[in-house]
N, C-alpha and C positions, 0 to 999 in steps of 0.2 A: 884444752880439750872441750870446753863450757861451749867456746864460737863453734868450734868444728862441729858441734852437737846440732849448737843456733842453726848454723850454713847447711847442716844435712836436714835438718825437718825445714828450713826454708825452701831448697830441692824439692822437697817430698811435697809440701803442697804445693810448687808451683807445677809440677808434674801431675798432682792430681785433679789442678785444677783448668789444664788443658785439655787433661782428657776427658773434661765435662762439655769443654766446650768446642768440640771436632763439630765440624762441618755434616752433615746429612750425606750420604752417598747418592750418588745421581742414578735418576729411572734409567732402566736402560731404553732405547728408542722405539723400542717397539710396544711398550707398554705404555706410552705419552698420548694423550688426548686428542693434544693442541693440531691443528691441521697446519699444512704449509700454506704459507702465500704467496704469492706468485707476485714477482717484481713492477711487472704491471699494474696489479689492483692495488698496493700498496703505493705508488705513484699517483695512479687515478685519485688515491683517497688522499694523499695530500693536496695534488692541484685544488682537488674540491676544495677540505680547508683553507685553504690560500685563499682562495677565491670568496667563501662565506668573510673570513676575516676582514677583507677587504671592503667586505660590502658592508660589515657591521662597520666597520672603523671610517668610512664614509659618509654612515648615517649618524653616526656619534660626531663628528665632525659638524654637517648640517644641522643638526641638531643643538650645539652649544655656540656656532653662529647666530642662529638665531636669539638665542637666549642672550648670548650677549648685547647681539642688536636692537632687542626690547627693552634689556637693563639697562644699557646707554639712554637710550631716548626716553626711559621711564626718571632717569639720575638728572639729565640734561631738561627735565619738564619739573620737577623737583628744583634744580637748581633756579631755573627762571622765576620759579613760583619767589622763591626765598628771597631774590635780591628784589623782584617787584615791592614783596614786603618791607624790605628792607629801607625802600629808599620812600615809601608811601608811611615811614614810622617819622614822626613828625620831634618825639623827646629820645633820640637815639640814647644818652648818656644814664636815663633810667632804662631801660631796654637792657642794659648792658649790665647794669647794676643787679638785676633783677636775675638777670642769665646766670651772673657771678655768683650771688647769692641761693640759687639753686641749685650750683654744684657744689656749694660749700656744706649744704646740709644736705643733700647725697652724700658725702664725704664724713660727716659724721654720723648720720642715721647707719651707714654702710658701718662705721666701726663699734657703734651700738649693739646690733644687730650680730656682730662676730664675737662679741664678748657675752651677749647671749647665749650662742649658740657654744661656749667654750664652756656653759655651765653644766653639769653633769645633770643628764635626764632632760633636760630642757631642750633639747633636741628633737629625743624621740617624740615630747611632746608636742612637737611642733608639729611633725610628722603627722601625724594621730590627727593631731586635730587638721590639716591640708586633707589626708583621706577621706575624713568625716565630711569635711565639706562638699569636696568635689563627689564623693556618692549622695549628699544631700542633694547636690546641682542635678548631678544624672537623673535621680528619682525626682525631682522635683520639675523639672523641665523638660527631661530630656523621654518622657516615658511615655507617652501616647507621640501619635500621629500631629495632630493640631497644637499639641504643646511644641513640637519641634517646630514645624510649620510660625510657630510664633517667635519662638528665638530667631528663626533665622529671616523671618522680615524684619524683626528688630535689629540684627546684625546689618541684614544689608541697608536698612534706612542709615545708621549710625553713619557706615562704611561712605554711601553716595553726601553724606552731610559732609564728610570727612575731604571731599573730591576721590576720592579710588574708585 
């Protein structure tokens, strides 16, 4: 008698909880807003889109052509740079040593730094003080006219030292 009791209030809210959730009854049509459209304009306004689409997806196209054709030739003026150097380095086998040994200490300053960072609070503090800084930079450099004006011939002298 217990289940049949379970089974019948099971019924009972799943009945009650259908009939929370009925469907909205529909405007009738004459009381609707929405205007008709006519198969034509509806037509007309896709061709349109079709046709913008086409013109975007053409420009995005020329567009990433180009970029790639710049990044080539920027990669391939790069690469020439590097074996000129390469072969104008007269003690390759320290060259090599030197390359090695700075990614070795990459490789631990890098695990250093993660075990740092694993210590509780010393995170945030890290944080904290990155912010402090970099609003130090903005207020310090970055706040008149002629301070900017300064940073950024110092950047680009750096940058043409650099060849960019």
């Amino acid at each position: 008698m217990a289940s049949t009791l379970v089974l019948g209030s099971r019924v009972t809210l799943q009945r009650t909880a259908l009939a929370r959730h009925t469907l909205p009854r529909p405007i009738p049509a004459s009381r609707t807003t929405a205007r008709a459209f006519k198969t034509e304009d509806v037509s007309r306004s896709v061709e349109e889109s079709k046709q913008q689409g086409a013109k975007l997806l053409e420009s995005a196209k020329l567009q990433t052509e180009d970029f790639a054709g710049t990044f080539s030739g920027k990669a391939e003026e790069a690469l020439e740079a590097a074996k000129s150097k390469w072969e104008a380095t007269r003690d390759k086998p320290t060259v090599m040593a030197a390359g090695a040994a700075s990614l070795l200490a990459l490789y631990i300053l890098s695990g250093v730094v993660e075990r740092i960072d694993a210590l509780p609070g010393i995170s945030t503090l890290f944080q904290l003080i990155g912010f402090l800084t970099t609003a130090w930079f903005v207020a310090r450099y970055l706040g008149s006219d002629e301070d900017r004006s300064r940073v950024h011939s110092s950047v680009t002298a750096f940058l043409e030292r650099l060849g960019f």
